[in-house]
N, C-alpha and C positions, 0 to 999 in steps of 0.2 A: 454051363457048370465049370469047365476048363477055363474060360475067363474070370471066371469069379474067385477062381483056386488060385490063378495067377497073379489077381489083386490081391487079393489078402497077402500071400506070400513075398510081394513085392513090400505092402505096408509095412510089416514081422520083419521084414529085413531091413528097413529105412528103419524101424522102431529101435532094434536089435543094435544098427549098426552104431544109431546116435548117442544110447546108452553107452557103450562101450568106448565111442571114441570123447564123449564128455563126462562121465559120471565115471566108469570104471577103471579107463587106464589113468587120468587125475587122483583119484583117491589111491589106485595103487602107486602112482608116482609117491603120494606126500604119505606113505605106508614105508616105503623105501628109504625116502629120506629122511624118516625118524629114525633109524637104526646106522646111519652115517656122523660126520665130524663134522663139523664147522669150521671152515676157512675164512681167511680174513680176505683173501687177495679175490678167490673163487667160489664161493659162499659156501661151497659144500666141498668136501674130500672123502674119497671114497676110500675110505676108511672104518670097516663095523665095528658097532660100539652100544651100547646100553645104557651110558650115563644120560642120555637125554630122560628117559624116562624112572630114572634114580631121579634126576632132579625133582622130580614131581613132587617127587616126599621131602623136598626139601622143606623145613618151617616157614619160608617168604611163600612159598608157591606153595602148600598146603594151606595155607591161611586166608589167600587169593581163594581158593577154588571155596575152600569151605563158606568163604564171606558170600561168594556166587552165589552158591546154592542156598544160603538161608535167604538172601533178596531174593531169588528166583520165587522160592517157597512161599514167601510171605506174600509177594507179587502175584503169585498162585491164586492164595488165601484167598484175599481180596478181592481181585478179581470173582472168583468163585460167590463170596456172599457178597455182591453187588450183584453180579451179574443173575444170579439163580430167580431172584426174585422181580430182575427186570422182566427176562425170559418168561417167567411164570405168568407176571401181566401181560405180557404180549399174548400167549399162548391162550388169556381165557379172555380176551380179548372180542368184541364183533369179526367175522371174519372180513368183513369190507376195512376195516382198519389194519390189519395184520399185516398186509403187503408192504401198506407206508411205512407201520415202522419199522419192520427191519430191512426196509430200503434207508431208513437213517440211520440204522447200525452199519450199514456197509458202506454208508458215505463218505466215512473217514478214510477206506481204501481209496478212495481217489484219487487222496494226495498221498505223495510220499513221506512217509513217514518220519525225516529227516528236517522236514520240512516242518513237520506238524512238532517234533520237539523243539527246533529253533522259537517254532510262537509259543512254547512253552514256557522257553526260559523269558520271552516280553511278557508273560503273563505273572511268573511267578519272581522277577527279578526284585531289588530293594525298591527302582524307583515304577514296577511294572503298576499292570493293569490293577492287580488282585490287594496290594499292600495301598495305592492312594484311595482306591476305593473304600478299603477297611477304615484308612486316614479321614478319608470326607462324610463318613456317614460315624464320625470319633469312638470307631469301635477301639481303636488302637490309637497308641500317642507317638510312637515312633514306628517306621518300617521290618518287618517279622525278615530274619534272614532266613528263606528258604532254601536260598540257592546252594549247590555245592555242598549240599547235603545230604546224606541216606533218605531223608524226606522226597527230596526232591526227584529221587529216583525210581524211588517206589512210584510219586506219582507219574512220571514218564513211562515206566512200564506196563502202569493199569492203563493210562490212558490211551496206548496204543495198542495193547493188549487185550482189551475187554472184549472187544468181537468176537473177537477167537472163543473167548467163553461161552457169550450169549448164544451164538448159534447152535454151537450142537447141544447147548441146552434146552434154548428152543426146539430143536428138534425130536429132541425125549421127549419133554411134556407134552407136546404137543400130538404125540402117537400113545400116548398112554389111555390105555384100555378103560372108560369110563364105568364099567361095569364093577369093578374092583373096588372103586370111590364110595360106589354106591349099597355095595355088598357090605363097606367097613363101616359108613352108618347107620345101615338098616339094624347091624348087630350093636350098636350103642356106644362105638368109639367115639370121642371128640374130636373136633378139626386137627388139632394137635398132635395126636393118637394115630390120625388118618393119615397125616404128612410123615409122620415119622416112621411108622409101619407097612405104609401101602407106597406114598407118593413118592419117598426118597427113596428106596426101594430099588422099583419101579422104574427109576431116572439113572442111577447108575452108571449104567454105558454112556450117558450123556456127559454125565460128571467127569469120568474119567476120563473121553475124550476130549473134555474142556480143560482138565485140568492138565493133561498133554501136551497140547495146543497151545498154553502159553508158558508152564516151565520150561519146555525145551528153547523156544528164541528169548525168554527171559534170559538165558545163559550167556549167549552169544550177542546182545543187542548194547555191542562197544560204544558206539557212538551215544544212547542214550548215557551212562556213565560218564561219557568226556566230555554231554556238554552240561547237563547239568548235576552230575556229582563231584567234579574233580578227581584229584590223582588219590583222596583215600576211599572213594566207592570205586572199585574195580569189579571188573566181570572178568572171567574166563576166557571171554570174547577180546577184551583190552589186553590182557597177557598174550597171545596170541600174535594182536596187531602189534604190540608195542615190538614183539621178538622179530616176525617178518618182517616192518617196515623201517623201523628205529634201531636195534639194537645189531638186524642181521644176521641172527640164529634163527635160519631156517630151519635147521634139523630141531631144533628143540620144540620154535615156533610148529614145526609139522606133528613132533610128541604129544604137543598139548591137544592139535586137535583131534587126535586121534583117543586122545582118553575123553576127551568130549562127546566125541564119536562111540565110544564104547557104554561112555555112562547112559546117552540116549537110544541106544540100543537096549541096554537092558532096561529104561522104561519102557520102551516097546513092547518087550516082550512079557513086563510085568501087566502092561495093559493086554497083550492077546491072553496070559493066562487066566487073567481076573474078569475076564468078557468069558472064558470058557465056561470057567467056576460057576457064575451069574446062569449061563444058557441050560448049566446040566442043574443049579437048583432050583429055576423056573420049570423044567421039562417033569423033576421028581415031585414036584409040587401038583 
């Protein structure tokens, strides 16, 4: 029993201590260095100050962030109505096929995903895969410009981002109580009637946690932006790098993540609310 109290204890403090020495004292550094000045010679001067996070509301950097978020959102969207109705078929699926395929949704984890945007832009460039193929089968008479554009962002981020969907949507439907399905047509709903009142319902907690799952790195996923949106689709993420690695201003660079930081906090915690909400009016139910 005293060996056992000694392992755990020893695990609780290797746990404890690796938290704190990479995740806690980090964030608290770049917590500190938002409220500092920016040197040219020393990158930072300990100097307090609050114009970093004035800047935020600046019109350049409110327009950035708001532009985020409505890509992230729409990014969201999409994702969501492709992905609910893959999940769904998977879910009513034989179960001998179920493994495979969402051993094919996870495949795309394998590669890194920097990786899998670069065959993006060979797939989606003037002279790529997608535009001679359109050319040789005369759906088109000249090459469609994708590239470098909101278009072409949005598709970078569903296609890296789907997963993240499908799974924990898979995972709702596929625990959903068949008794309920069955209760809503014995009383004379239509399929329609049944999805909309029982199934979506029902799934919920799935949605939400899918729809988590990819708004939040939709934010931060710079590099999709740099390579195939150019310098007028930006992310939050790109404002960020461009401050830390280009411009210099870390303290600003550290302000912005830390409002990034705050805004995905509070979905958080709009999702533990909205999971409560869900659990107490299933319970009065």
């Amino acid at each position: 029993m005293n060996k056992k109290l000694n392992l755990q204890n020893i695990i609780i403090t290797v746990i404890v201590s690796w938290l704190l020495l990479f995740v806690f004292i980090p964030n608290l550094m770049i917590i500190g260095t938002s409220f500092l000045t920016r040197d040219d010679a020393n990158l930072i001067e300990m100097t307090f100050t609050l114009d970093n996070y004035i800047r935020l509301f600046d019109p350049l950097y409110a327009k950035v962030m708001w532009h985020s978020f409505y890509m992230a959102l729409v990014a969201t969207l999409l994702c969501l109505l492709i992905g609910y109705p893959f999940a769904y078929a998977i879910a009513k699926m034989p179960e001998k096929w179920r493994p495979f395929m969402l051993f094919l949704v996870i495949v795309p984890f394998w590669t890194n995903s920097l990786i899998r945007t670069y065959g993006l832009k060979i797939m989606l460039g003037t002279r790529g895969i997608l535009n001679n193929t359109l050319m040789y089968l005369d759906i088109i008479d000249k090459p469609l410009r994708i590239m470098y554009t909101e278009y072409a962002v949005m598709v970078g981020l569903v296609y890296i981002l789907l997963p993240f969907m499908v799974l924990p949507l898979y995972s709702a439907i596929e625990k959903l109580d068949h008794n309920y399905i069955e209760a809503a047509r014995d009383l004379g709903a239509s399929k329609f009637q049944t999805f909309v009142k029982v199934i979506f319902p029902l799934t919920m907690p799935g949605i939400i946690a899918g729809c988590l799952l990819v708004l939040l790195p939709a934010l931060g996923m710079f590099y999709v932006s740099d390579l195939l949106g150019g310098a007028k689709n930006l992310l939050i993420g790109n404002v960020i790098k461009s401050q830390v690695l280009n411009a210099r201003d870390w303290p600003f660079g550290a302000a912005t993540s830390i409002a990034l930081t705050v805004a995905m906090a509070v979905m958080l915690y709009a999702y533990y609310r909205a999971g409560k909400l869900l659990n107490r009016k299933v319970e009065l139910e």
